[in-house]
Every structure is written in C-alpha cells, then in structure tokens.
Steps between C-alpha positions, in 0.01 A plus 500: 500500500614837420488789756635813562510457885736539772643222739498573824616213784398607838800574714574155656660676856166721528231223424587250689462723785166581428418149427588400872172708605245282332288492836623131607472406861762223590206246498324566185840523348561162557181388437600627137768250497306207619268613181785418287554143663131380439544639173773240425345253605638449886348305791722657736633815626714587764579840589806528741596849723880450581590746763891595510500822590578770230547219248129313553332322208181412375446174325212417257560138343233267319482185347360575193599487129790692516691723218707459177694756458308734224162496738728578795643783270123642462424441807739775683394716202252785638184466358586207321342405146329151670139464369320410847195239426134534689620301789838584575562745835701787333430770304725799394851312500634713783432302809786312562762814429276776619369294863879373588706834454222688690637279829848513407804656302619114296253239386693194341263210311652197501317186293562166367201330240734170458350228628803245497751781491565753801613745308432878670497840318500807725477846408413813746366834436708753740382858569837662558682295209207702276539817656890501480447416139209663378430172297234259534757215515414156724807311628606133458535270887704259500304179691807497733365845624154420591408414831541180602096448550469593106772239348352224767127556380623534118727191532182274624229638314399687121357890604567852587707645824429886533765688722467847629772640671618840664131552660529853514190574485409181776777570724486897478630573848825688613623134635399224258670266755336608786205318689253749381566424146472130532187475678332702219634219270359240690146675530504575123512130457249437704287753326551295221400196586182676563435639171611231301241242702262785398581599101532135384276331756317341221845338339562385864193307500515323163199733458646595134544195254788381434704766718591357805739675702684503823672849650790439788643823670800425691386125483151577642246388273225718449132433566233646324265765602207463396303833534154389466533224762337230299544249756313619759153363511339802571666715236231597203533468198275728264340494142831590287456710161671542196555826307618476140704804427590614141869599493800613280654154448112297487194413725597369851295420835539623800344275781367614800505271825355669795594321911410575820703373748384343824455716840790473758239311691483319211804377362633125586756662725662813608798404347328464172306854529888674557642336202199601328557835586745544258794693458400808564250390726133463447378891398749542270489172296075563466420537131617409166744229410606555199705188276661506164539161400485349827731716646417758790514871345325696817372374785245710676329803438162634390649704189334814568155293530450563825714564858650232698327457810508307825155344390619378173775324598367132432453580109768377249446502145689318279562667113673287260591646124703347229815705381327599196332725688831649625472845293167558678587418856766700457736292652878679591808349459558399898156314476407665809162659409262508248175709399213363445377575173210758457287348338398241727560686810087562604415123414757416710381684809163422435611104468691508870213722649317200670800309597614873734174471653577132591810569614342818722251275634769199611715769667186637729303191541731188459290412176333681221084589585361284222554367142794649361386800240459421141709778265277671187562329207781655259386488129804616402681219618485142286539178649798431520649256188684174616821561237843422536587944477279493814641459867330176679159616695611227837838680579508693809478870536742797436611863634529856441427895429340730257482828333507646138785625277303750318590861374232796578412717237338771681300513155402189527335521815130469578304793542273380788410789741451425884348747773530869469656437138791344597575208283479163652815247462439163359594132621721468145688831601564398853620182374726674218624732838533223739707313205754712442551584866550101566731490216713728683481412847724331746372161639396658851325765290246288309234413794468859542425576191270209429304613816474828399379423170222271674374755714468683137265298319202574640583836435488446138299398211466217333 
C-alpha cells in the first residue's frame, strides 16, 4: 500500500512507564496470568511468593501446553497479533506484559512445549534495560539463571513459569528487608488465595466442561467460593432469564440468575454463614456477579440500580455473557469491571425486582411472607436458543457493575420540562453520567457513586 504517512514508534523509556499504571491490583494481576494457563490447556497452577528480602520473587508456573519459540516470541509482544476464539479468557494481548510489570521492574517467561525433551527458553522484559536504551528490546536467560523452582518444574513437566522480580511496586517501603515489608508479602498472598477461590470458582468446581483446574499458593490449595451458597438447603434459587443482546461482533445472551441466600439463623452453620460472607464481607459482595466465560469479572454491586443496603444483603445475582459481547460490556484491559450495557439495563432491574423483596423479607422475618413474586413478562426478550454460540443455561451464576460509555450532546438531549420550567433529567442521562464517572473512579469510589445514582432514579423519568 502506498502512503504518504509518517512513522512514529512511541518512545520505548516513556511507555513502558505509563504502561505500569494499567489499574492492576497484585491479585487481579495474577489472576491475569492464571488466564493464560487455562488458556493452554493446564490443570494446575501454582503461584509461589519467595520472600528474601530486597531480592523476593514471585512465581507463576503451569502445566499446560507450553511454548515453541515463535508463539513465545508473540507472546512477550504488547498487544500481540493472537486471534482470541469465543471461549478463550483473554482479550487485548496485553495481560501478561501489562499485569506483571505493574508489580515489578523484570518479568522473565520461561517455557518448554517438548514433551520428551526438557528443553527451556527464557526471555525477560526489564524496565530499566528499556529505559537505559530507549529500545523496546527483550533479553535472552540462560536456564542456568532461573530460579531453581523454574528449571525443577520445567525439567518434570511441558508449561509456562512466569517470574517477576524487583517488586518495587510490592515491596515499596524504605526497608524491603525489614519485618514490615514481609508481612505485607505474606498478606498479599493470602489476599490471593481469596480472590482466586472467588474469580475461577466455577473452574475449581469442574463447573466449566472440560476445564478443570487446581490453584496452589505457597502449596495451599485453594477452595472455591462459591458466592451464591448453593449448598445450603435453604438458599433460593429463583426463575433465571435470558436477554439476547445485539452487538458489534453478533447476537449473544446474557443470563440472569437471581439467589437469596439463607438467614444467619438460617444457614447450616455459623461457620458456613462467615465464609459466605465473602471477601469483603456480606454488604459489599450484595448484587451483581458478573462472568465472562466462566470467569469472575465483578463481584458485587447494584450498578447504579439501586443502593446497597443492610436489608439487601442476602441478594446475589449471577450475570453471565459470552466474550462476544465484550465491546458492549465494555470490558477494560485489567478485567476488573464492566458496564452493563444500556440497553438492557431496565429489564434487568425489573427481572431482579422480586428476588430484592425476597431477600428484604428473609433478612426481617427469617423467610420471605408468601409465594415468591412473579416478574412482568419481557417481550423484548426471546427464549433463549439452545446453540453451541450460546453459554449453557445449568452453570452457576456470575458478578459485577454497570454504567454507560456514552458521549452527551447537549443537542441531543431531551427537551422534557419539570416544575417551575426547569427541565427534568432522564434515567438514560443519569446512566450516561453515572458511566463515565465509574469509568473514572478508584475502586473505593464506585459504591458511592452507584448509591448516589440510586437515590437518583426516582428523581427522573423514564
């Protein structure tokens, strides 16, 4: 192709500076990683936090299919030229750069695909060999290098061994060798244990076909969590509904699984009823659970639907979508939150309606007052079709947020005029507002704004 245009590389020293502030916390960032591994195929991941002071290490190996060397080559490319099918976990070709230099200053990738032959191929992205440099230039490891941990698990098995070291941005204290610094270490892995039982609870649990897997953090295997407490007797389980959606890339569904958990009182024991609690403990996992092909996007939430409240606190709602509905959940590169798309947003509040009141009525009384609340029909909504594109209507739930990444034309505004002339705001332009303003907030921000935007609806019209 002919052009007259100018190339222009990004300055290596500059970017990769920038791309170090994707948002990643340390546990989603690995959760990234472990993305990768069920991608290729593993059964098994360990994650290991090796504390040595100044010179700790993180260790992410799998079992999986391993590397030759021109997919390893792509694979440390940034934004890499993969095509990702419907099922697969990633998305933008970023995740396993982006998510490891946002915890540390050298990530080295270091694979073997052989089967009878351990041969290892290494090669590390380092953030002050590219700033030095100015060149976007990855560097060769010898196998004699690599931890010992790496070259045992490569020798025995076919995968993937993911290495960040210098934790700069783990160990940022004025004495990385101090007592301080490797306490936080130690809770950070415990944090992750947490969030990985919650993100892939439904790989944990064979609950995905075909994708078994099992997650060890410093030899600890993790158990899932399931956040919709299926096993307890008393949990409910309500009428679920399907939503097609028409998007960019096709038609998808998005399913809609509505729970109420069981009253303390309730629950089989009170050990069950705290691990139930979550996380972040029971009023801040309430709402949506939001899944992308199995995995855990978002858990908890109303998405500017409504507040969280004390009441509410038993009501989980699982929302599973396929990744071809990625462009209109507008899904970020961390796969941290998501926005739930517009156009579905009222049939989706109408749809959970009756199971809140349930879930109002177990936390006052013990059990709801009588037959559980039928939701209006939705006309707009077909049965949902039982095709292989579709996900399967008997998994369990999923997790998340909401909002709306729209631009606002003050043309292109209603003209609707409230009392005394003033003109009255409508529930598309608070959820344009409340949108944007999720887009840009910081995770302790987000309740806040999705209360404020509940106590907003009724202000508007419809």
């Amino acid at each position: 192709m002919v052009t007259n245009g100018m190339l222009l590389v990004p300055s290596a020293k500059r970017m990769v500076r920038s791309l170090r502030d994707m948002g990643y916390e340390f546990a989603a960032a690995v959760a990234d990683l472990i993305d990768n591994s069920v991608e290729a195929k593993a059964n098994t991941v360990r994650v290991n936090v090796e504390w040595e002071g100044a010179k700790s290490y993180i260790l992410i190996a799998d079992n999986g299919e391993g590397m030759r060397p021109e997919l390893l080559q792509e694979a440390l490319r940034f934004g890499t030229e993969r095509e990702y099918d419907e099922a697969d976990l990633g998305k933008f070709g970023l995740g396993l750069k982006t998510a490891s230099l946002s915890q540390c200053l050298r990530v080295t990738v270091a694979t073997r695909w052989n089967p009878s032959r351990a041969d290892i191929m290494a090669f590390c992205w380092d953030v002050e060999h590219i700033e030095a440099t100015n060149r976007w230039e990855v560097l060769s490891v010898k196998t004699a290098d690599l931890p010992t941990a790496a070259r045992l698990h490569l020798k025995e098995t076919p995968g993937t061994v993911v290495i960040w070291e210098r934790l700069d941005r783990l160990l940022g204290y004025r004495f990385p060798d101090g007592e301080s610094a490797r306490k936080q270490l130690l809770a950070m892995a415990r944090e992750l244990e947490e969030h990985a039982a919650m993100v892939f609870h439904r790989f944990l649990t064979s609950e995905v076909r075909g994708k078994r897997l099992a997650i060890y953090v410093n030899d600890n295997r993790v158990q899932a969590w399931d956040p919709f407490a299926r096993k307890e007797p008393k949990t409910q389980r309500l009428e679920p509904k399907t939503f097609r959606v028409e998007g960019d890339k096709g038609k998808g569904d998005v399913i809609v699984e509505p729970y109420v958990l069981p009253s303390q009182a309730l629950f089989s024991t009170p050990e069950a009823f705290n691990r139930a609690s979550g996380p972040r403990k029971w009023n801040a996992q309430q709402g949506f659970y939001i899944y992308r092909a199995d995995r855990l996007i978002q858990s908890g939430g109303w998405c500017g639907l409504r507040a969280t409240d004390e009441h509410r606190k038993l009501s989980r709602i699982a929302i599973s979508f396929s990744p071809k509905l990625d462009d209109e959940f507008k899904i970020n590169v961390p796969k941290m939150r998501v926005l739930m798309p517009p156009g579905i947003r009222e049939e989706v509040e109408k749809w959970i309606r009756p199971a809140v009141k349930i879930a109002e009525d177990v936390y006052r009384n013990g059990k709801p007052k009588g037959p559980p609340p039928q939701p209006s029909p939705t006309p707009d909504s077909p049965p949902r079709q039982n095709d292989s594109s579709d996900l399967e209507a008997d998994r369990p739930p999923p997790s998340g947020t909401d909002g709306q990444e729209l631009v606002i034309r003050p043309d292109a505004l209603p003209r609707q005029r409230g009392k005394r002339g003033k003109r009255q705001a409508t529930r598309i332009e608070l959820d344009v507002v409340a949108g944007l303003l999720i887009q840009v907030a910081l995770p302790e921000e987000v309740e806040a704004i999705e209360n404020a935007v509940a106590r907003a609806r009724p202000l508007t019209e419809s």
